[in-house]
N, C-alpha and C positions, 0 to 999 in steps of 0.2 A: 504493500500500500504506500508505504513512503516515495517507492522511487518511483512513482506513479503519479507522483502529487502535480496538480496542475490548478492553474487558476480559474476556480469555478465561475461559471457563467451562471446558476442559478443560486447562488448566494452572494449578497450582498451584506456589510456592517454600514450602517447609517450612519452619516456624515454628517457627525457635529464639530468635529473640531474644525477650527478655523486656523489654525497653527500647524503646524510641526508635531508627531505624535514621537513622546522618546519612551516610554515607556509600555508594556502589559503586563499582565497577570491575568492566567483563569485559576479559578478557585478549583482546590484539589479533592475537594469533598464529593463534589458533585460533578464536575467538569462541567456546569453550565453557566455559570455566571463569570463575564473578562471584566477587569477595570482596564482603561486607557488612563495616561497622563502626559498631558500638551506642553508645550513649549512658551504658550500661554497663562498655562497655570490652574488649567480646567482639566476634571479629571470627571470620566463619564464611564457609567455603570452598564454592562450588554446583558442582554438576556442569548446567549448564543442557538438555544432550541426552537427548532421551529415548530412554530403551535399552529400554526394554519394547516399543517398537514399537506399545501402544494409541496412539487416537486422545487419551483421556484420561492425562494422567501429572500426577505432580509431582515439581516441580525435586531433586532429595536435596543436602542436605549431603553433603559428603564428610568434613568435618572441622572443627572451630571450636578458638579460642585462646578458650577458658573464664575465667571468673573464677579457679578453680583454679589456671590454668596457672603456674609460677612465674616465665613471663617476660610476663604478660599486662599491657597498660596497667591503670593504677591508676585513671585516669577517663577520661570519656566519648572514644571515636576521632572523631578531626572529618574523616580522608582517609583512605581504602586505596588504593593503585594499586601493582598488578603494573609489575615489571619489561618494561619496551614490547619486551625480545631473545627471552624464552622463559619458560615457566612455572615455570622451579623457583625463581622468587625472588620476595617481593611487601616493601611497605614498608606500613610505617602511620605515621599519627602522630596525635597526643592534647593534650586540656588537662592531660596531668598530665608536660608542657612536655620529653616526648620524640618524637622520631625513630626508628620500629626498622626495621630491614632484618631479614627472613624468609627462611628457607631452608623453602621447601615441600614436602619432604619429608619432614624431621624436625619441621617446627611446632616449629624452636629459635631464636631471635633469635640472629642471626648477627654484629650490629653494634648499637651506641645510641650515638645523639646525643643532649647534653642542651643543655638551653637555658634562659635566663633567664625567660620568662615560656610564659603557656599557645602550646600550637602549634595557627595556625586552617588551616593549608595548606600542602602539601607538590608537589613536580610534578617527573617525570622528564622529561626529551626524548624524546618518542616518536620522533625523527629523527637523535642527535646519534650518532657513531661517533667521533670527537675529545677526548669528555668525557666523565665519568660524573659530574654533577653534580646533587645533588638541589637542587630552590629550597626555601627552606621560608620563608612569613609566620610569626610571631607577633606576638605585644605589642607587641613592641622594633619602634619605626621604621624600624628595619636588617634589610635584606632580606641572611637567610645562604645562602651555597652549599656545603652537605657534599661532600667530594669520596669517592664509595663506594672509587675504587680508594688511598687513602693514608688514608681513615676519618677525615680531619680536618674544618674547617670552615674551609675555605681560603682566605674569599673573602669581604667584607661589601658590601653596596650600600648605601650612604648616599643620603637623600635625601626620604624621606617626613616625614611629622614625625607621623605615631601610626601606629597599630597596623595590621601589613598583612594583610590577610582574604583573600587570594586571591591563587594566583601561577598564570601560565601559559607555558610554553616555547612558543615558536613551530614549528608542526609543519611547516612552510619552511624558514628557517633556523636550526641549532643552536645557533651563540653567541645568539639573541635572546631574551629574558623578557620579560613582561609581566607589571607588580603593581599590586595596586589597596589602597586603603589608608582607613581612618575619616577620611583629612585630604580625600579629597571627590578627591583624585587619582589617573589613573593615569599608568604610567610604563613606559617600554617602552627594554629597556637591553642593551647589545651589552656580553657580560662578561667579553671580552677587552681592554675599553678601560679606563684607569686612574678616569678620572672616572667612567665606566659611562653613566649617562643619556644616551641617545640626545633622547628628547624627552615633555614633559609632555602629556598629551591637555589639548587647549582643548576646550570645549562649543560655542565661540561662534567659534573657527574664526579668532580672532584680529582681531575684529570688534568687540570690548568699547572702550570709549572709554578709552585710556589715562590718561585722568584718573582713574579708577574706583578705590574702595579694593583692590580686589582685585590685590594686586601679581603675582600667580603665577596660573597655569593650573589650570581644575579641569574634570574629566570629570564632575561631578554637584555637585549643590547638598547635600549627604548625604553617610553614609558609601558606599563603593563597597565592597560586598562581595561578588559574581558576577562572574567574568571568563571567557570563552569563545573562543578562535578558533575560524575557519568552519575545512573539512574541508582545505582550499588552503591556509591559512596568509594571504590578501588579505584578509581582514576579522578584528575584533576584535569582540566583543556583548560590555557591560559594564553593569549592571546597579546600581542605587544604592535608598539607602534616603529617596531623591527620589519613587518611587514610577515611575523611569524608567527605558527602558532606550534604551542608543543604540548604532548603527555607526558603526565607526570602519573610515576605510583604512587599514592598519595599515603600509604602506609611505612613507605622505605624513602619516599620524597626522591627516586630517581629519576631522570628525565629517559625517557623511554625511546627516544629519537626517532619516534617518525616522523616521517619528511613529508607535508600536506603541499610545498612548493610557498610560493609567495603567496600569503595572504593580507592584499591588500587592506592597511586600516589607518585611515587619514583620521580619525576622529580626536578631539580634542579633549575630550570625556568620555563617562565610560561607556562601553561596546558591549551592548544586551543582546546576548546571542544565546541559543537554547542548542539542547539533546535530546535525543530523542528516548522514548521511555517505553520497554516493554519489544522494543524491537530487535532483530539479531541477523547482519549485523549491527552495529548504535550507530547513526547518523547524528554530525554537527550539522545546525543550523545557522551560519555567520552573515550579516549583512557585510556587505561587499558593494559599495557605491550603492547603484540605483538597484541590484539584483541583490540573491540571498543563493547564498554557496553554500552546497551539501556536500558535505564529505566522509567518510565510512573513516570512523574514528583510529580505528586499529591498525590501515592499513596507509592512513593517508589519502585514499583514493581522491580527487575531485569528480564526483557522480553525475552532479546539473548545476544549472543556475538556473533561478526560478528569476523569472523577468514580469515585469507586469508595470512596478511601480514606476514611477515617472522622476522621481528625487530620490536624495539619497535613504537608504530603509535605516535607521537607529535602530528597531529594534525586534525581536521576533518570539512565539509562545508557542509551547506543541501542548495539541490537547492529547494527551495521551489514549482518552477512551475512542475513538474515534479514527488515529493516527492522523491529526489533522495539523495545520501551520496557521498562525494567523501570525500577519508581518506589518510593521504602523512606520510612516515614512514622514520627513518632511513636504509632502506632498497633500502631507492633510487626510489618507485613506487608508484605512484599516482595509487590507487583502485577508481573502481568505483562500486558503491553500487545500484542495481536496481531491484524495486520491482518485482517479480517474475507472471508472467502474468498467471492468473489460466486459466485450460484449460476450453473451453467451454462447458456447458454441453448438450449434445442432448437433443432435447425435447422429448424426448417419455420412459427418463428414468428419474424415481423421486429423488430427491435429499437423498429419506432416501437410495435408497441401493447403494450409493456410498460408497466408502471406505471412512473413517471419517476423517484417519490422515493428509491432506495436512489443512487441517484447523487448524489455530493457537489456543490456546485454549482460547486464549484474546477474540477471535470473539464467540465464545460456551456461549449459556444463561446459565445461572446461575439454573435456577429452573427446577422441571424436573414433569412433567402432571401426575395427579392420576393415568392415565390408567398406569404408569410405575410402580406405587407405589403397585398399586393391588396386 
């Protein structure tokens, strides 16, 4: 179904945003409800099910935090993510250097953190039942920990030296984060320990001539501003403005060196790119200018590029129940990405005198029977 995925002509998301879309989230509970958040500062709520029961529909809003709104961010949203327990509560956060917790049924901010510089990323534990810790990058080389149930900021991680663009909880273990930072490092920290730093990602696997200027570990020659764990929480995908992306074990923190080739990434914050979940083999989903590059995680492959959008795509979501993509651009349009349904075959005609080309060539065996070889 993934490598199948095309852009549906009978689904539509409704177009409210009048901005730049840098942000989604579908909730994991159900896989039915996406937040979007704008570059405006309007963050709009989807019902993704279609209830009309046509073949053709479009997504509806159900509801958006408007410019209007008196608790709405004051500039562009860089993260939405729902609450990973249930749907009545989502968070945001903004360059205009807050944190808000949503109650989703009144669309009233329920809680704000403020912070000393712009905020590029936020991240709940979709796994933790011990904690209720949001991570949130900014500016500030110190990675903070808001604690939701005392509404404080309880917790600092020292250790980057600039600005951290991406933070990621470990979907394995709860006390684990992973942040990635402009200083070309990532850093992967158990936030029950007083020091916190578990260990720096090396590129080079600790292989570098110790004589080298380079006193400390870096995961990219760049800023590092994309970070992803796979669906299992065994792999890290990190992403640099190297024009690279790498695997990482995230248990032994080695970098696995597969070669995906040049992945272009001009962006100047952070690069929301998704994996795919439940699939085999795991597809990244990375925007890449105006398109979104799928690549077979383990091998490196480049698979497709999905085209459609018209601007560059910031950021992309897989719904897992469904194997679906939704992708939000500076263009103002939420794409939705849906596997393309093969037609069915009659029975009374054999599979070999079909025309060969709608099959991917990922699905085509590899070896080919003497009788061909004759």
């Amino acid at each position: 179904r993934v490598l199948s995925l095309e852009l549906n002509k009978d689904r539509d998301v409704e177009r409210i945003h009048g901005s730049g879309i840098n942000a989604l989230d579908i909730e994991p509970v159900e896989g039915r409800y996406m937040l979007s958040g704008g570059s405006d500062g309007v963050i709009v709520l989807y019902d993704l099910e279609n209830l009309s029961g046509k073949p053709s529909y479009t997504c509806k809003a159900l509801c958006s935090v408007g410019r209007s709104h008196p608790d709405a961010h004051r500039f562009s949203v860089e993260t939405v993510q729902w609450y990973p327990h249930d749907t009545g509560m989502f968070t945001s956060s903004s360059f205009d250097k807050t944190l808000k917790i949503w109650d989703t049924n009144t669309l009233q901010s329920a809680d704000v953190f403020h912070f000393e510089g712009t905020v590029y990323s936020h991240h709940m534990s979709p796994v933790a039942t011990k904690h209720c810790l949001v991570a949130v990058g900014t500016k500030s080389p110190k990675v903070q920990l808001c604690d939701l149930k005392s509404g404080s900021c309880s917790h600092i991680l020292q250790g980057h030296r600039q600005e951290v663009l991406a933070v990621s909880w470990s979907p394995r273990h709860e006390y684990i984060l992973a942040t990635a930072s402009a200083d070309g490092r990532v850093k992967l920290w158990d936030v029950r320990r007083a020091s916190g730093c578990l260990t720096t990602l090396d590129q080079y696997n600790g292989e570098k001539s110790k004589a080298s200027s380079e006193a400390a570990n870096t995961a990219h020659n760049g800023r590092v501003n994309g970070l992803c764990y796979t669906h299992d929480g065994l792999h890290l995908l990190t992403i640099g403005t190297d024009d690279r992306m790498r695997l990482w074990n995230s248990s032994t923190g080695e970098n696995t060196l597969v070669n995906y080739g040049k992945v272009c990434n001009e962006s100047r914050k952070g690069l929301k790119f998704t994996i795919s979940v439940g699939c085999n083999p795991e597809f990244a989903f990375v925007p890449y200018g105006s398109t979104i590059a799928v690549y077979t995680i383990f091998t490196g492959e480049l698979v497709t590029m999905l085209r459609g959008h018209y601007s560059t795509v910031d950021c992309c979501v897989f719904q897992p129940n469904f194997q679906e993509l939704y992708s939000g651009s500076k263009d103002c349009n939420i794409l939705a990405w849906i596997p393309a349904l093969r037609e069915p075959v009659p029975d009374d005609v054999s599979e070999k005198s079909l025309p060969q080309q709608h099959f991917n060539p990922a699905y085509e065996d590899a070896w080919s029977s003497s009788d061909d070889e004759g």
